[in-house]
C-alpha positions as semicolon CSV with decimal commas, in nm:
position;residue;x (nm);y (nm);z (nm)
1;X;0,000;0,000;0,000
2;X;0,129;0,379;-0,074
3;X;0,281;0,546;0,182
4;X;0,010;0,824;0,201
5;X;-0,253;0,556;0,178
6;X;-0,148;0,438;0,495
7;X;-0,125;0,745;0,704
8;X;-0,481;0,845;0,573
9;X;-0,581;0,445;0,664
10;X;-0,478;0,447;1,072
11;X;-0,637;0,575;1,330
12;X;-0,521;0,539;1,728
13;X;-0,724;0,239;1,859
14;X;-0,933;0,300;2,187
15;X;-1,010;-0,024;2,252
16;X;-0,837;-0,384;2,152
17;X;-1,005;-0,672;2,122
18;X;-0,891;-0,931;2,405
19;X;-0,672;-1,227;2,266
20;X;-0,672;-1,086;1,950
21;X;-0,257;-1,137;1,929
22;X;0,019;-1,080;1,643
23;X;0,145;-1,344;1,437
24;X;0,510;-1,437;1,492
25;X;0,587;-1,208;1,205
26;X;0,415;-0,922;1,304
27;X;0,624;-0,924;1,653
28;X;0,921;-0,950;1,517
29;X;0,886;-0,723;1,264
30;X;0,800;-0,449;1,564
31;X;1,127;-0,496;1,762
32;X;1,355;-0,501;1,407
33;X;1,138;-0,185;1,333
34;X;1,259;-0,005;1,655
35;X;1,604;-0,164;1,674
36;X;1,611;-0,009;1,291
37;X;1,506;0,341;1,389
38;X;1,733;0,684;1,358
39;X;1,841;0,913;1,593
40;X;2,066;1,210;1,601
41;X;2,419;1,109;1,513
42;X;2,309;0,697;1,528
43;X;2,319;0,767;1,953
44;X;2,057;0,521;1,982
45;X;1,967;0,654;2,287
46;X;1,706;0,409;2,418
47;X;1,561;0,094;2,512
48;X;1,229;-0,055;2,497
49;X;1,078;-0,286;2,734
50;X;0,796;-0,508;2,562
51;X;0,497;-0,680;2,764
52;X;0,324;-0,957;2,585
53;X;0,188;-1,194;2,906
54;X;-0,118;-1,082;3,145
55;X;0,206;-1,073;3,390
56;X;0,441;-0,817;3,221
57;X;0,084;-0,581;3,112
58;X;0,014;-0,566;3,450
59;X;0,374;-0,432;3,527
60;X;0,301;-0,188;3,274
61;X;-0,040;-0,085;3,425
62;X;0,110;0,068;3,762
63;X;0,146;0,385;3,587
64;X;-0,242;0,366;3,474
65;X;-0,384;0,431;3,780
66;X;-0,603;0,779;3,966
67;X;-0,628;0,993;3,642
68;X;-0,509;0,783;3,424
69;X;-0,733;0,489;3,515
70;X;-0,881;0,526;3,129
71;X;-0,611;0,392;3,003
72;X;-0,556;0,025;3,198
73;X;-0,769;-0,151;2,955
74;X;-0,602;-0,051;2,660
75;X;-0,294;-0,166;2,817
76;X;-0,462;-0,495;2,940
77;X;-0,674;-0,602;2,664
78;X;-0,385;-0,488;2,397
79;X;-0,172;-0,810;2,256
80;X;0,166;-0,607;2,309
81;X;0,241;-0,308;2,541
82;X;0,586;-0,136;2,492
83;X;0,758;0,116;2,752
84;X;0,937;0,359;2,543
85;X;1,282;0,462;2,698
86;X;1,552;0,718;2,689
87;X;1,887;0,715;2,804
88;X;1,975;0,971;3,073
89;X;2,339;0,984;3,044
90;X;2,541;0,859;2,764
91;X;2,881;0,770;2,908
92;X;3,212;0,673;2,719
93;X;3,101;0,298;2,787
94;X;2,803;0,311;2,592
95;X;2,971;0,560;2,331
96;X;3,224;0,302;2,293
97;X;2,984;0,060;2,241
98;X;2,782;0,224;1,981
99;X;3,129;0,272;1,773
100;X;3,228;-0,078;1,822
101;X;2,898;-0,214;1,649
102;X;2,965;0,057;1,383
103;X;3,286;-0,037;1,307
104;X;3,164;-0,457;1,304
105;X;2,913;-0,325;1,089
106;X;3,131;-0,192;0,823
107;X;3,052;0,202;0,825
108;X;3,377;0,323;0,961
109;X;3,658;0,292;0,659
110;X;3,949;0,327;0,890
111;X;4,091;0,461;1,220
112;X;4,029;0,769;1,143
113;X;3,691;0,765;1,038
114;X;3,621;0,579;1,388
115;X;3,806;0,865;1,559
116;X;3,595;1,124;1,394
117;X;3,259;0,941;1,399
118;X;3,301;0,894;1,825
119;X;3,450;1,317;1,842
120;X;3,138;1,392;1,678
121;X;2,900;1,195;1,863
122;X;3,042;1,254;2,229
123;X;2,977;1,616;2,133
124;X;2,682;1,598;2,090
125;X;2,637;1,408;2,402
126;X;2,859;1,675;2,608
127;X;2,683;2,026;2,431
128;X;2,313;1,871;2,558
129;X;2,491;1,752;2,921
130;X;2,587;2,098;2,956
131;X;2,309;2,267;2,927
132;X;2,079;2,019;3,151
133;X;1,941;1,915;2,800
134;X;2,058;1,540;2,807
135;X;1,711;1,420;2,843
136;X;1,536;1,610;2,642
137;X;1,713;1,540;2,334
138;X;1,756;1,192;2,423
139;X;1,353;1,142;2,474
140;X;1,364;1,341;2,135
141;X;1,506;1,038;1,961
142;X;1,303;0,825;2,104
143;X;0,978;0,981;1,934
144;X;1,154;0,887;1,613
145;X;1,138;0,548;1,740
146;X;0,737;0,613;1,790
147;X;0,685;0,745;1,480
148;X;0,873;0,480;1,283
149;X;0,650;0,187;1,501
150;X;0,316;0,413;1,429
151;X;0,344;0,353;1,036
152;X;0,524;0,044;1,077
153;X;0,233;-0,126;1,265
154;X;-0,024;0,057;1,052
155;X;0,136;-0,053;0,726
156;X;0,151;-0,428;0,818
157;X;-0,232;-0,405;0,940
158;X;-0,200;-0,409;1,324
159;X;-0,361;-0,129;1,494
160;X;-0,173;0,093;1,810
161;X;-0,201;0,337;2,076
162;X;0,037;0,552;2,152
163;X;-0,004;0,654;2,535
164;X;0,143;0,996;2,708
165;X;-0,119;0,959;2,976
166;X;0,074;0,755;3,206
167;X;0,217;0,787;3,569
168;X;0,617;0,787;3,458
169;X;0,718;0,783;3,802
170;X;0,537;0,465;3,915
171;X;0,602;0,315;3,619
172;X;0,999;0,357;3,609
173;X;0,985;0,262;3,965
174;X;0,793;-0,079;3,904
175;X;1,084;-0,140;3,630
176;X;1,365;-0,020;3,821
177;X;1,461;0,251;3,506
178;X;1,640;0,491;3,730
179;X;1,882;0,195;3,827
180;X;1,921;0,115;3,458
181;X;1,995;0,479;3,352
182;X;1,642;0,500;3,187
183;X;1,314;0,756;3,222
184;X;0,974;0,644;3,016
185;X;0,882;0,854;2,759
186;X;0,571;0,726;2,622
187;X;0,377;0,377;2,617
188;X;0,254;0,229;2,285
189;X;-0,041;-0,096;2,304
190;X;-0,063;-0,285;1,982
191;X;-0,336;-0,538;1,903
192;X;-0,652;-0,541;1,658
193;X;-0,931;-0,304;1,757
194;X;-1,265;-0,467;1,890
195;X;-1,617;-0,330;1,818
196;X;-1,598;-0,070;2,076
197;X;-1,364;0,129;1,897
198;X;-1,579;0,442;1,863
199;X;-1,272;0,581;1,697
200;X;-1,271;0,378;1,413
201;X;-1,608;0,502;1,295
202;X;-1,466;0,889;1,304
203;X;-1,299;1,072;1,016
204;X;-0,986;1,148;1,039
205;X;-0,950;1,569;1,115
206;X;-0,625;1,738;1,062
207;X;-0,492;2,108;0,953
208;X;-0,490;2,261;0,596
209;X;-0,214;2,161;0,440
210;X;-0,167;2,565;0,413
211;X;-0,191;2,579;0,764
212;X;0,085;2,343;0,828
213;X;0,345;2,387;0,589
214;X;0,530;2,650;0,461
215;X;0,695;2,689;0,127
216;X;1,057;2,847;0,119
């Protein structure tokens, strides 16, 4: 299906049909989709946690709770939940890390190159730590992540929910993030949407495109 097909095709799902799962495929093809993601200077800066058992969803439910009670059944009844990460400090271990795969991988041509590719990337990493903006851009890159699993589940026919209304804090401390060097960013619950979708019945609205964009 065309790319613009798609995006005009999903909608966020409000409700998931219970048992409704993902084939074999499907889940795979969602963790190579956010392993495959970009970010700023290829800093990777995250990790995802993914809840597929009754077990693991309720893990991921702490932080739907008091106001944000709406959300627990789209995290229950969903087929997969993932907690979206980022990174809150980037130190030379990881940095080295990230180089080392780059260089296995082929992209760095020699010494040099390797040199170059880690000055530019700890830069990076030391301009945001500065300024108290580590986070920030590190979440940042994670919403490429989100964006790239939106279409991706959309385009192979599985619907999702992306979820900011969440309690972070109990949900990095039923986790243990802080320990780990990680802050959630956003949930997303994929499944197939049941009959009491009301959303699926809706247009879609959006902005003029003249509203939107610009010409230069």
């Amino acid at each position: 299906m065309p790319i613009a097909d798609v995006v005009h095709q999903r909608k966020t799902t409000k409700a998931f049909e219970l048992g409704q799962g993902l084939t074999p495929e499907q889940s795979a093809a969602v963790r190579e989709i956010l392993r495959m993601s970009p970010s700023s200077t290829n800093a990777q800066p995250w990790h995802f946690f993914i809840a597929t058992t009754d077990a693991g969803k309720r893990r991921v439910a702490a932080g739907a709770s008091g106001n944000f009670s709406y959300n627990e059944p789209k995290i229950m009844n969903a087929a997969e939940v993932i907690v979206l990460c980022a990174r809150t400090a980037l130190d030379e271990s990881y940095l080295q890390q990230v180089l080392d795969q780059e260089t296995q991988d082929g992209r760095l041509a020699n010494e040099e190159a390797r040199i170059n590719q880690h000055n530019v990337r700890k830069g990076y990493v030391q301009k945001h730590g500065a300024t108290g903006n580590l986070l920030n851009w590190t979440a940042r890159q994670v919403y490429i992540a989100l964006g790239f699993l939106l279409l991706g589940a959309a385009e192979m026919g599985v619907d999702a929910c992306p979820i900011e209304g969440f309690d972070d804090t109990a949900v990095d401390a039923e986790l243990g993030l802080a320990a780990k060097g990680l802050k959630s960013v956003v949930l997303v619950a994929l499944g197939h949407r049941s009959d009491a979708d009301f959303n699926a019945a809706l247009p879609k609205s959006r902005l003029a495109e003249s509203l939107v964009i610009t010409d230069l």
